[in-house]
Backbone of each chain as ProteinMPNN parsed JSONL, in Angstrom:
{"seq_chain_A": "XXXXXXXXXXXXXXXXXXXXXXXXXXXXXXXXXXXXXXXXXXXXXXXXXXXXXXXXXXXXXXXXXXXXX", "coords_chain_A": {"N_chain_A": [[135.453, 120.704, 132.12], [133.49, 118.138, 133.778], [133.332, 116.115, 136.71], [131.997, 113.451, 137.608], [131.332, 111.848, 140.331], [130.839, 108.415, 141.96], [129.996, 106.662, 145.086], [129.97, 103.786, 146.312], [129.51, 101.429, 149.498], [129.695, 98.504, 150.566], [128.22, 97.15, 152.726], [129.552, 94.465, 155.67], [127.461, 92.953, 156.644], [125.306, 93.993, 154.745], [124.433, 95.828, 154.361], [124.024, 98.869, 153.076], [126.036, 102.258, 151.747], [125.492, 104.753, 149.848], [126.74, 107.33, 148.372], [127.423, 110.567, 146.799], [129.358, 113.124, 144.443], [129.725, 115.888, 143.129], [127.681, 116.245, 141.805], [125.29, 118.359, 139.86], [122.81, 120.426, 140.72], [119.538, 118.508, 141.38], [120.534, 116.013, 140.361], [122.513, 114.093, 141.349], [120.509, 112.357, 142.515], [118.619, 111.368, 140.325], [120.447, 110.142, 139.017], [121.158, 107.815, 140.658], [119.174, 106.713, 141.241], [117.93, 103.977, 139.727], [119.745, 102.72, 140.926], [119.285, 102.31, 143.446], [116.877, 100.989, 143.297], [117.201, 98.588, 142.792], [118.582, 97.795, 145.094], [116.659, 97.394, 146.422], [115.304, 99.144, 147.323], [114.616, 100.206, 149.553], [115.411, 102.902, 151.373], [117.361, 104.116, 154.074], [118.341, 106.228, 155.16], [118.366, 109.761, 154.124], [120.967, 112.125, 153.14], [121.153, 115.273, 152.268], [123.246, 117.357, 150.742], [124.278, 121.217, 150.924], [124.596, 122.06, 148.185], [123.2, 120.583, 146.7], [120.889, 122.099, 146.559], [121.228, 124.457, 145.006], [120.288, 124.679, 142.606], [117.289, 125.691, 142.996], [115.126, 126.677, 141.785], [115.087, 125.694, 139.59], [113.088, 123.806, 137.379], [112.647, 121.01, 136.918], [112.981, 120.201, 139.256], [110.431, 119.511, 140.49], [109.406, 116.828, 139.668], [111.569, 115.442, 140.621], [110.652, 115.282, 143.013], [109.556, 113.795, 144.126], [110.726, 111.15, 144.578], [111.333, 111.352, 147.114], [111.856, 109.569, 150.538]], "CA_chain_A": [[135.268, 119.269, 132.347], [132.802, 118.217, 134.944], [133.843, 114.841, 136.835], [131.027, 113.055, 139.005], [131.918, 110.139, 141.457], [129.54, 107.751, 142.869], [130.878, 105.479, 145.73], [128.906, 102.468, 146.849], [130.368, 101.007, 150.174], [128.546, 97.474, 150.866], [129.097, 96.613, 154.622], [129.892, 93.06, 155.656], [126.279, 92.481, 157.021], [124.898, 93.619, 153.3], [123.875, 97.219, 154.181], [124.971, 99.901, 151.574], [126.126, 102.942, 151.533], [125.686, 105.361, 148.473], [127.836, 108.679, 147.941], [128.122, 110.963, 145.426], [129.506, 114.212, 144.714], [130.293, 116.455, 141.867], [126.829, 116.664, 140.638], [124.644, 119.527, 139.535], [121.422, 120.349, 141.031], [119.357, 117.415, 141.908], [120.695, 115.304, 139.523], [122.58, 112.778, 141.474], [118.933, 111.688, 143.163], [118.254, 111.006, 139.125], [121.454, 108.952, 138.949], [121.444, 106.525, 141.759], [117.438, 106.253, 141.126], [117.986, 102.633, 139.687], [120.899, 101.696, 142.084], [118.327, 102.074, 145.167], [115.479, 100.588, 143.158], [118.013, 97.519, 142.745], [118.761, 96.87, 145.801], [115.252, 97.494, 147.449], [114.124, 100.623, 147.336], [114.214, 100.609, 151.321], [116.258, 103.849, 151.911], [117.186, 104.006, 155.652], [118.015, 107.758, 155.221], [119.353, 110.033, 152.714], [121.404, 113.409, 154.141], [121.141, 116.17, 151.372], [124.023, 118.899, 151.425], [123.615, 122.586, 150.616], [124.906, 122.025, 146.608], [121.44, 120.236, 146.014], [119.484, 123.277, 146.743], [121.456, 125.672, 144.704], [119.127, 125.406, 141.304], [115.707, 125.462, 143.299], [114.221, 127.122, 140.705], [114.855, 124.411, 138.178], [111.537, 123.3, 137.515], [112.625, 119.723, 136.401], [113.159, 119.525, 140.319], [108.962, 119.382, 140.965], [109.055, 115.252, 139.536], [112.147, 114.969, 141.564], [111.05, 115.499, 144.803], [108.471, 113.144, 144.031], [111.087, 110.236, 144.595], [112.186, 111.103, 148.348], [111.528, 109.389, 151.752]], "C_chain_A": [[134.555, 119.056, 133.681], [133.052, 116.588, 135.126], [132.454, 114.655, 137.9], [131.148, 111.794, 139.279], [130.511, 109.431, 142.026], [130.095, 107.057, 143.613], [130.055, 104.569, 146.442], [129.72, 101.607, 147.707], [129.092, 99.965, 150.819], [129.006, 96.738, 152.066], [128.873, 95.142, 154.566], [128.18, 92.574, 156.215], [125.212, 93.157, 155.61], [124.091, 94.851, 153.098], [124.576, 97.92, 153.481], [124.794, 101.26, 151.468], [126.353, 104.061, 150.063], [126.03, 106.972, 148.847], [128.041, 109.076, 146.975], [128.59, 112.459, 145.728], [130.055, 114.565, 143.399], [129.216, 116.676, 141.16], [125.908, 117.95, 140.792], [123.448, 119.42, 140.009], [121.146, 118.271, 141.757], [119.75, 116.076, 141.058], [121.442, 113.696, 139.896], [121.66, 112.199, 142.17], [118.717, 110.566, 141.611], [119.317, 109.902, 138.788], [121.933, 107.237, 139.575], [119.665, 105.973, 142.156], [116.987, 104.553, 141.098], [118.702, 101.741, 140.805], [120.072, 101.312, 142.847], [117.54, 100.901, 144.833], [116.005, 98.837, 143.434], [118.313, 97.056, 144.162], [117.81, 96.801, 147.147], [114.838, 97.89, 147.708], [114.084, 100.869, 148.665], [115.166, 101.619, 151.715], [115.925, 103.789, 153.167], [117.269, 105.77, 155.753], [118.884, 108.411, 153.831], [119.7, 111.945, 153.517], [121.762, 114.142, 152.351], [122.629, 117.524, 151.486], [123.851, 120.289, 150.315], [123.474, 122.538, 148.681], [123.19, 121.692, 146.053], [120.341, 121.052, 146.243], [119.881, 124.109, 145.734], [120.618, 125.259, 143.11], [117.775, 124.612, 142.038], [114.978, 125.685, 142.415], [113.999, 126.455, 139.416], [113.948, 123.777, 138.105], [111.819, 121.615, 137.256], [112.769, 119.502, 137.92], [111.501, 118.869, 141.061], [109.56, 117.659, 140.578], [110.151, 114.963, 140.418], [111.798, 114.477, 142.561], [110.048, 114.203, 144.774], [108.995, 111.209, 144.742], [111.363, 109.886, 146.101], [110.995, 110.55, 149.158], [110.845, 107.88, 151.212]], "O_chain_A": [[134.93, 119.701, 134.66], [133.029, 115.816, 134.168], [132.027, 115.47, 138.718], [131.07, 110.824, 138.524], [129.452, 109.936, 142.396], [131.019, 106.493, 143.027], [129.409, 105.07, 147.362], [130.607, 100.965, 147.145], [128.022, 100.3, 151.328], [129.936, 95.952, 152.244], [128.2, 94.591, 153.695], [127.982, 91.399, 155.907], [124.133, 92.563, 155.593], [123.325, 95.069, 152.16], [125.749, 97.64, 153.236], [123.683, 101.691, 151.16], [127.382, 104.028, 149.389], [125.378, 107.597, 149.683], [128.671, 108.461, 146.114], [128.388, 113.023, 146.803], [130.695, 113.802, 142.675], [129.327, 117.189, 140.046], [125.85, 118.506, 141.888], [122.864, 118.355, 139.806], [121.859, 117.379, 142.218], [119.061, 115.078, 141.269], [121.266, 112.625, 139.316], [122.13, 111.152, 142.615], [118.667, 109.338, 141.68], [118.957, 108.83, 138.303], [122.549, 106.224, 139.242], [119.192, 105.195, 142.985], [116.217, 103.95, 141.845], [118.447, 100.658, 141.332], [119.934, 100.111, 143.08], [117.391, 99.957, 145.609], [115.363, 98.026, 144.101], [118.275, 95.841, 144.356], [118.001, 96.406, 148.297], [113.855, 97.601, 148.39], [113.44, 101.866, 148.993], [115.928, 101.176, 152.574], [114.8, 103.544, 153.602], [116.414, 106.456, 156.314], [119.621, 107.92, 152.975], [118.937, 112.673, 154.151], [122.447, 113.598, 151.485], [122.726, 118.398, 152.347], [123.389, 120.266, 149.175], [122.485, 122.901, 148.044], [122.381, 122.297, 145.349], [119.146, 120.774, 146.148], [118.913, 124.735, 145.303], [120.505, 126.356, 142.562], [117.341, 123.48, 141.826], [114.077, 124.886, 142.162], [113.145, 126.567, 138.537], [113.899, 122.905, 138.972], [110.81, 120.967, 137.535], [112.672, 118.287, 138.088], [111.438, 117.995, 141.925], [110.303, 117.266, 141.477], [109.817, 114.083, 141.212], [112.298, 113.491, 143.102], [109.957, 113.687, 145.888], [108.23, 110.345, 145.169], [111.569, 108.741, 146.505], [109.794, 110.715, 148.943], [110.297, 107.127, 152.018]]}, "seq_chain_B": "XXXXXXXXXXXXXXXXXXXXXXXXXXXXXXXXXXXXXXXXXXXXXXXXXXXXXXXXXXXXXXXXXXXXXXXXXXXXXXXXXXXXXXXXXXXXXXXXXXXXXXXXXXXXXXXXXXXXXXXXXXXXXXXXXXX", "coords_chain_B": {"N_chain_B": [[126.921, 118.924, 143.291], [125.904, 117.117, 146.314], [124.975, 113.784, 147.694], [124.573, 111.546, 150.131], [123.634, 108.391, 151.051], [122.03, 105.879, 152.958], [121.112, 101.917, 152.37], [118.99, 99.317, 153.104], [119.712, 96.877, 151.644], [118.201, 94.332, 149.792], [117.985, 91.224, 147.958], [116.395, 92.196, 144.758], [116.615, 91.466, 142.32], [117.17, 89.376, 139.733], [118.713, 88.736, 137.963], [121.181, 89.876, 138.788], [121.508, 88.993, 140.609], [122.149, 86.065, 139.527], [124.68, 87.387, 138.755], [126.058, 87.866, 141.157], [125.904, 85.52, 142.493], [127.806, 83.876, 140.592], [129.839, 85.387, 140.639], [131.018, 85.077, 143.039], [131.702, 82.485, 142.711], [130.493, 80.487, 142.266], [128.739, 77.375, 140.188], [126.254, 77.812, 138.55], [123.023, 77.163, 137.343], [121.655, 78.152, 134.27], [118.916, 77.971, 133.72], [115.611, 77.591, 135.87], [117.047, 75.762, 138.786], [118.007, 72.543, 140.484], [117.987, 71.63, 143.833], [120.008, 69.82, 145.609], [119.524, 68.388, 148.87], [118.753, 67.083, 152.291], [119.186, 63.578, 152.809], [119.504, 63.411, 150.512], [117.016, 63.871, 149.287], [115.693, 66.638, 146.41], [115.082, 69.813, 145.155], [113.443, 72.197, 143.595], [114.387, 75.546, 142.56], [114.382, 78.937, 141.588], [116.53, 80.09, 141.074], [119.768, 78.912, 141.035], [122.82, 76.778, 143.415], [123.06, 73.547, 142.591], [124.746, 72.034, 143.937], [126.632, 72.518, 146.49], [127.967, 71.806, 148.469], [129.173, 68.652, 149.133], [126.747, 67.574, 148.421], [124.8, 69.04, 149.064], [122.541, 72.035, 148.271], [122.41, 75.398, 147.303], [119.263, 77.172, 147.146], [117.442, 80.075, 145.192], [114.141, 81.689, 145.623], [111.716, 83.917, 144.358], [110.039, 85.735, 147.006], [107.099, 86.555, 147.491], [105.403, 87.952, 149.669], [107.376, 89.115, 150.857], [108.517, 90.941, 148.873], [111.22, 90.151, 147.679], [113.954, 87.68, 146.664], [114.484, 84.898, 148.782], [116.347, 82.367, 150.738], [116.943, 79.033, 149.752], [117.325, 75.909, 151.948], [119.476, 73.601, 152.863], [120.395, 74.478, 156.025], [121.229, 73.226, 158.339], [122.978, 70.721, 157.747], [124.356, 72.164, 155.802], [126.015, 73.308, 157.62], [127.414, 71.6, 159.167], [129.194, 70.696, 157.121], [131.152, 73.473, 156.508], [129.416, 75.659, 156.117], [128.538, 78.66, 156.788], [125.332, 79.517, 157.329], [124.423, 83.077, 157.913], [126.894, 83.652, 157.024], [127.734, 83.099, 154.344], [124.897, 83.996, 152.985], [125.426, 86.578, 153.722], [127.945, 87.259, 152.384], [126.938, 86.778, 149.576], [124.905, 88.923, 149.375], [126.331, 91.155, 149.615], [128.091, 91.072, 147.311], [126.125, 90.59, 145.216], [125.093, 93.422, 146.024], [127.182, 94.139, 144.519], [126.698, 94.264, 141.867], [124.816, 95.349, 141.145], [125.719, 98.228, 141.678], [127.379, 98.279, 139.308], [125.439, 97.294, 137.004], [123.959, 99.2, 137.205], [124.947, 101.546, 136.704], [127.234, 101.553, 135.137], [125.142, 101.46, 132.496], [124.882, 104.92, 132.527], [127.533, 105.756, 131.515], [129.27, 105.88, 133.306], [132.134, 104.672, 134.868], [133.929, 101.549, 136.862], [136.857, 103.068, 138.873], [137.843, 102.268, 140.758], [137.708, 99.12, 143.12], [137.773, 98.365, 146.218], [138.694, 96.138, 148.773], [137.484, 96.025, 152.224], [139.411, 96.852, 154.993], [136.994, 96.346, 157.284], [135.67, 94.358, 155.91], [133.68, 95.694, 154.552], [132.846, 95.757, 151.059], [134.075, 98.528, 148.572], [133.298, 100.479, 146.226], [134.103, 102.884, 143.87], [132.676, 105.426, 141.404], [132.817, 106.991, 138.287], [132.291, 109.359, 135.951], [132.966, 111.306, 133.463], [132.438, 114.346, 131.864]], "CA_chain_B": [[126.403, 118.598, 144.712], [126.477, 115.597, 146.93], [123.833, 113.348, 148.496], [124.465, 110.504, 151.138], [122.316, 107.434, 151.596], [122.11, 104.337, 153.127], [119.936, 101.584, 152.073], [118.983, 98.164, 153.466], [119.677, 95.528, 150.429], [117.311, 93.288, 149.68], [118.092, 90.817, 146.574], [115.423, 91.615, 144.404], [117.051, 91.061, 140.688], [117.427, 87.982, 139.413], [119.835, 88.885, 136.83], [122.176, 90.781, 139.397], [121.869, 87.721, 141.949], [123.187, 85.63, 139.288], [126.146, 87.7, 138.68], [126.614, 87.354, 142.315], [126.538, 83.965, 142.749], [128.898, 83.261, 139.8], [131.344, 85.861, 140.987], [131.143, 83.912, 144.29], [132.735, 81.38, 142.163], [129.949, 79.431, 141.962], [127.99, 77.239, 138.93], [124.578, 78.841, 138.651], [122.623, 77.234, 136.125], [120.927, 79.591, 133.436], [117.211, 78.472, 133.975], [116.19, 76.781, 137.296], [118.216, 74.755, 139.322], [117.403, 71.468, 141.291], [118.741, 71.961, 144.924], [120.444, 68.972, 146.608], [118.739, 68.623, 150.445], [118.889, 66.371, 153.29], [118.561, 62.468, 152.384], [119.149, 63.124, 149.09], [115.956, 64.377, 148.592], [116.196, 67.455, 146.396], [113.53, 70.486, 145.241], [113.692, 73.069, 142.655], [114.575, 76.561, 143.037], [114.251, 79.756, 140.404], [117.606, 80.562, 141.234], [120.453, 78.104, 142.691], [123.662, 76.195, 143.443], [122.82, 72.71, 142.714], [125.581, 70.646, 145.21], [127.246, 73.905, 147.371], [129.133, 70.876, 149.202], [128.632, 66.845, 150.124], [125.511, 67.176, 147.793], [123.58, 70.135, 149.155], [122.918, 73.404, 147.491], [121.11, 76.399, 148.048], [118.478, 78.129, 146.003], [116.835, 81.192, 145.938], [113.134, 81.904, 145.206], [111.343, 85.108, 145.105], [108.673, 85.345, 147.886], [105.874, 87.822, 147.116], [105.268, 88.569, 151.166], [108.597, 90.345, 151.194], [109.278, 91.45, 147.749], [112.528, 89.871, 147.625], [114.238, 86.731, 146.699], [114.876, 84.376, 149.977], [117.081, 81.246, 150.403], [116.398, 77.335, 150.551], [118.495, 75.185, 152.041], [119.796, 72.71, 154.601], [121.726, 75.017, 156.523], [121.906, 72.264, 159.63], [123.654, 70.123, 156.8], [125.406, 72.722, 155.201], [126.995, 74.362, 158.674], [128.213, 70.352, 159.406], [130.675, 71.0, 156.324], [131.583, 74.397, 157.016], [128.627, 76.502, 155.099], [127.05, 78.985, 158.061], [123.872, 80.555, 156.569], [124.536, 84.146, 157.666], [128.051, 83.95, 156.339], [126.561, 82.78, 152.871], [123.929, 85.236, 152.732], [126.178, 88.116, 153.755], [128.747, 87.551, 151.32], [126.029, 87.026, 148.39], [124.781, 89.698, 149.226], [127.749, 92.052, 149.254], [128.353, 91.099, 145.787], [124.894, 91.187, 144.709], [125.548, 94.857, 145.608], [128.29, 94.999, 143.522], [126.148, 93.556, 140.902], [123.593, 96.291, 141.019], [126.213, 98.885, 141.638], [127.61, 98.159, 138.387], [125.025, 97.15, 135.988], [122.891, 99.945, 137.088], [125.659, 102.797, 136.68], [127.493, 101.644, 133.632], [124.939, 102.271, 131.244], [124.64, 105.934, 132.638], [128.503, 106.005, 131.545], [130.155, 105.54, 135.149], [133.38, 103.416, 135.027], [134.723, 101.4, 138.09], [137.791, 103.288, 138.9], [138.388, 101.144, 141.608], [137.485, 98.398, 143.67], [138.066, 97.484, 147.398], [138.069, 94.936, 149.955], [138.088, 97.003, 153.498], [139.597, 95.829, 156.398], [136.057, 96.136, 158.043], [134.901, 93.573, 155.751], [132.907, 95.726, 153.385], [133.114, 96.104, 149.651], [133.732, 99.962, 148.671], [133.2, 100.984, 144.395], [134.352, 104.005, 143.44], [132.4, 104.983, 139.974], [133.029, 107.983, 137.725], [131.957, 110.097, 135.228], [133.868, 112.682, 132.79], [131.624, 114.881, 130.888]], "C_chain_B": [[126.671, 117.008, 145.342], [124.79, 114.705, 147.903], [124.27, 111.909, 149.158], [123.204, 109.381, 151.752], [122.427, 105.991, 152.012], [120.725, 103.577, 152.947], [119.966, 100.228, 152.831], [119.024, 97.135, 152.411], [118.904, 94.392, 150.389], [117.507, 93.064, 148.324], [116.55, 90.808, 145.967], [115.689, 91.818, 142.598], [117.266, 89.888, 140.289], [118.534, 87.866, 138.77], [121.349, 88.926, 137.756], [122.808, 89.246, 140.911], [122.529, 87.075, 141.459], [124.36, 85.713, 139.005], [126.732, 86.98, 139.824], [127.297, 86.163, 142.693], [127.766, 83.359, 141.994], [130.331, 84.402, 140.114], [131.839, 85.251, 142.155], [132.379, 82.946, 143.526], [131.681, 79.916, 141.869], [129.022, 78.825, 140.807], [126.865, 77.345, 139.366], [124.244, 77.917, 137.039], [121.945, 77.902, 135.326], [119.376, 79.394, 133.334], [117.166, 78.237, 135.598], [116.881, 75.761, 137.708], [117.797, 73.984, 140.666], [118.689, 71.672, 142.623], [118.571, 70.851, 145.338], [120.138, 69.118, 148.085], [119.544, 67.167, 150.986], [118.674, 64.66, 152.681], [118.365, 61.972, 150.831], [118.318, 63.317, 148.419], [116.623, 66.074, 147.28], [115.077, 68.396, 145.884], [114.225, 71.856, 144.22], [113.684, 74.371, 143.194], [114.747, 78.067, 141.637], [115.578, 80.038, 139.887], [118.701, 79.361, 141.913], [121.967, 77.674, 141.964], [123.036, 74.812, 143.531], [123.443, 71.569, 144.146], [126.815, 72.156, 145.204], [128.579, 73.042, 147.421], [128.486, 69.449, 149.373], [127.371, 66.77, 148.789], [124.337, 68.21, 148.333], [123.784, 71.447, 148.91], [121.708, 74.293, 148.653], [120.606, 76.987, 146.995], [118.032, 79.406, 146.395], [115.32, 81.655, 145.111], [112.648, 83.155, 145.911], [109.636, 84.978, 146.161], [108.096, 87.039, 148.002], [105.542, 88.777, 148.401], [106.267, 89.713, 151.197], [109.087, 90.722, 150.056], [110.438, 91.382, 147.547], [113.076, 88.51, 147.22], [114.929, 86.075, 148.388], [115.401, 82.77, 149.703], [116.602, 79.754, 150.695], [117.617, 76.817, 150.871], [118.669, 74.327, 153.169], [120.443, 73.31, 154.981], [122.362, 74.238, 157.76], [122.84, 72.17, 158.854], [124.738, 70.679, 156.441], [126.478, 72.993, 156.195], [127.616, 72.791, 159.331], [129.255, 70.659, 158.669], [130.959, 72.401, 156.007], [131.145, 75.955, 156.43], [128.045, 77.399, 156.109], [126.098, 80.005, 157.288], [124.049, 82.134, 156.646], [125.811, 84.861, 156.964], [127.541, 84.261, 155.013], [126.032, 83.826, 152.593], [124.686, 86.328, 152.466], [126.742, 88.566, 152.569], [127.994, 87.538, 149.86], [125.26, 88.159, 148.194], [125.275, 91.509, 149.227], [127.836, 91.503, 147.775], [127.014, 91.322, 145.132], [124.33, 93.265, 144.841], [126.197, 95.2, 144.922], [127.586, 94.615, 142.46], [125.457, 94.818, 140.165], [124.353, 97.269, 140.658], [126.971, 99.198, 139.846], [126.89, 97.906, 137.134], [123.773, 98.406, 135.981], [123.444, 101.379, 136.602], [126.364, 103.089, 135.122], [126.92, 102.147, 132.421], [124.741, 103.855, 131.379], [125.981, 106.722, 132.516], [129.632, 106.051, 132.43], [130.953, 104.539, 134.557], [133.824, 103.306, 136.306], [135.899, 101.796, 138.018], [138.662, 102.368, 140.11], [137.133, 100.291, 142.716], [137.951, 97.639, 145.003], [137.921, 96.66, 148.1], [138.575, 95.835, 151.148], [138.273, 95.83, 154.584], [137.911, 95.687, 157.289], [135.245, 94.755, 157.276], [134.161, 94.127, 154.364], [133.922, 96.303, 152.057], [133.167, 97.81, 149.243], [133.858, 100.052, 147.042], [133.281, 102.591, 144.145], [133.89, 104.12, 141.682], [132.674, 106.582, 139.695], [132.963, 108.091, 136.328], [132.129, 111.023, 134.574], [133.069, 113.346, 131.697], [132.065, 116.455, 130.445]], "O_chain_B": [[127.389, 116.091, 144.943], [123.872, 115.231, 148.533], [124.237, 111.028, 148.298], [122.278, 109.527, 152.55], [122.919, 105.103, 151.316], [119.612, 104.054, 153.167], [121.089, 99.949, 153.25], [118.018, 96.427, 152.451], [119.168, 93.469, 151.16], [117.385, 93.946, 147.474], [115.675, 90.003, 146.283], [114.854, 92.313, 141.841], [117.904, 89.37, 141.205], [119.319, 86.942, 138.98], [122.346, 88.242, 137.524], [123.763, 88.874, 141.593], [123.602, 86.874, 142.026], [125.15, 84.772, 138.92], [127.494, 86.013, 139.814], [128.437, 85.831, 143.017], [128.568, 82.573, 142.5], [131.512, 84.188, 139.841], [133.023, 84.926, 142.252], [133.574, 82.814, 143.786], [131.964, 78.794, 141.451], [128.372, 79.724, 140.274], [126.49, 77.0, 140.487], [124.903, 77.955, 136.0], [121.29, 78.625, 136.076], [118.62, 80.298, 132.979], [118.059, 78.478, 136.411], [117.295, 74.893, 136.939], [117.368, 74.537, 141.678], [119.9, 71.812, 142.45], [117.429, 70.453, 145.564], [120.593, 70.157, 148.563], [120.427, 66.475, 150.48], [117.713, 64.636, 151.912], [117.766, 61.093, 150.213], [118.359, 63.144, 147.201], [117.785, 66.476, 147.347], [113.959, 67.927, 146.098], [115.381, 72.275, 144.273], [113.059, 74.532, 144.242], [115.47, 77.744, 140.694], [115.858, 80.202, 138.699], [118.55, 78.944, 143.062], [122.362, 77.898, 140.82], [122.377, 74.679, 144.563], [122.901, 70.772, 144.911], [127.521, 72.613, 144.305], [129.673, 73.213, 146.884], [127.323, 69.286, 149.742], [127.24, 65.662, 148.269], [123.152, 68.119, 148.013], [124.825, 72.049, 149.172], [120.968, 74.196, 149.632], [121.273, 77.32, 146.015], [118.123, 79.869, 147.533], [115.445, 81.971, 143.928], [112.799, 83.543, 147.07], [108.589, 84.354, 145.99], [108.512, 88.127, 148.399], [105.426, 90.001, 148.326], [106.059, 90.895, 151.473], [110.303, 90.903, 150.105], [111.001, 92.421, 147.205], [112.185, 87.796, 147.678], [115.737, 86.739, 149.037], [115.021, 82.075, 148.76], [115.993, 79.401, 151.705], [118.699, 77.079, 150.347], [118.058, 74.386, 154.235], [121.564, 73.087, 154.524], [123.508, 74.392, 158.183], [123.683, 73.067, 158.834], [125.86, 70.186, 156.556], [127.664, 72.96, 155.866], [128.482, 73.02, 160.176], [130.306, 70.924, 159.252], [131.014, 72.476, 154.779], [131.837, 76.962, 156.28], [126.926, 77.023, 156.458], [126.345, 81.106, 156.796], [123.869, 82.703, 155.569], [125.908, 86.004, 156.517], [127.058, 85.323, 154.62], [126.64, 84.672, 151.938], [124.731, 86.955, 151.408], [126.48, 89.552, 151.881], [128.453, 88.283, 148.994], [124.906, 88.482, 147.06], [124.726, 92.574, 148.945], [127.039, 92.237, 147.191], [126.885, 92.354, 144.474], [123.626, 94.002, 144.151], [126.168, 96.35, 144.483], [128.491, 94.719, 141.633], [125.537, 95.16, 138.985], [124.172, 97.633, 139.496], [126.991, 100.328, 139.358], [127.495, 98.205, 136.105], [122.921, 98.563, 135.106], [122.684, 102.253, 136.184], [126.276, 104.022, 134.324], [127.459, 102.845, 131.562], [124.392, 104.333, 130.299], [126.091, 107.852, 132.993], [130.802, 106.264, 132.115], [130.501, 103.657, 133.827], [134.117, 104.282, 136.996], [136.528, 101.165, 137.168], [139.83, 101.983, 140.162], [136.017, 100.722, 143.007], [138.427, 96.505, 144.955], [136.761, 96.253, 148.162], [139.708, 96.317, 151.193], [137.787, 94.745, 154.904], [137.837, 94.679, 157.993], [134.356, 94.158, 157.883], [134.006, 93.443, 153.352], [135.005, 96.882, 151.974], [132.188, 98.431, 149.658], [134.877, 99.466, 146.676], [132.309, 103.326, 144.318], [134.36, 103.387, 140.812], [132.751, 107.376, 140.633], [133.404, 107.244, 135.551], [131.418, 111.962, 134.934], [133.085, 112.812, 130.588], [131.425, 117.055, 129.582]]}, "name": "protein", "num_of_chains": 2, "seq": "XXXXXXXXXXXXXXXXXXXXXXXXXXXXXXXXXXXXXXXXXXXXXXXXXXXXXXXXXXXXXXXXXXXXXXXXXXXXXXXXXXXXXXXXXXXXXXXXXXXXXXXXXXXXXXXXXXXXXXXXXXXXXXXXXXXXXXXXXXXXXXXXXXXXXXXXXXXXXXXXXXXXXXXXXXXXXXXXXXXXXXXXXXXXXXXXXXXXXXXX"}
């Protein structure tokens, strides 16, 4: 059973934090794709941790990367 | 894996704003909506609260400069009977996050497992996924 969390913490001045964890490869980038687009596409930053490197070789990651910064 | 991001919110759904507003608690009409002003005058809006308070609302139209919807309103007027513009805003747009947060996750199978109000003020959504 694979469980994946997303947590969306919307500060009192209307900035928003997005969190996830539990997912595979780059996949929660692919998940929270719309959320961002929704609420403006203006990422202030995005902090990657080691898990999202471990299938580099997954070729479905080339259109990924296509989404950052 | 895990990825961390913060974003700056800018309402730019229409759909998701009107959740907002009506979880606010407030009547939103379903096309546009004539906004109550100063003098009784009053002025159409894509998006709105017709009479907030006393007879003046607020709307919200999208403005092309900033790719976003932005607000009309008397806020002198409004902040006489106890409306202050960045309050307003804030809180519409804290829910208009939760708006997004939710109609953008659900169909990807995510359920709210929970829902907070933090002592700091902000909204926190916990969503999840059992596959």
């Amino acid at each position: 059973m694979n469980i994946e969390e997303v947590v969306v913490t919307i500060a009192a001045d209307g900035s928003t934090q997005v969190n996830t964890m539990g997912f595979t490869g780059m996949a929660c980038v692919d998940a929270t794709r719309d959320l961002e687009r929704l609420l403006g596409n203006e990422v202030l930053d995005r902090t990657l941790t080691d898990e999202a490197f471990q299938q580099a070789d997954n070729p479905t990651q080339q259109g990924i990367s296509d989404s950052w910064g | 894996m895990s990825h961390f991001t913060r974003v700056a919110t800018r309402i730019v759904d229409e759909t998701c704003l009107r959740t907002a507003l009506t979880t606010a608690g407030y009547s939103v009409p379903a096309g546009p909506a004539t906004i109550g002003g100063w003098n009784g005058q009053s002025r159409q809006a894509t998006v709105g609260i017709p009479d907030l308070t006393h007879g003046y609302g607020v709307g919200f139209d999208w403005e092309a400069s900033h790719n976003m919807f932005s607000s009309v309103a008397d806020w002198s007027e409004l902040a006489h009977h106890g409306v202050h513009r960045d309050q307003f805003l804030n809180k519409v747009t804290q829910l208009y996050g939760v708006a997004v947060a939710r109609s953008t996750m659900e169909p990807q199978g995510f359920s709210v497992v929970e829902q907070t109000d933090q002592r700091d003020g902000s909204i926190r959504i916990l969503l999840r996924r059992v596959s």
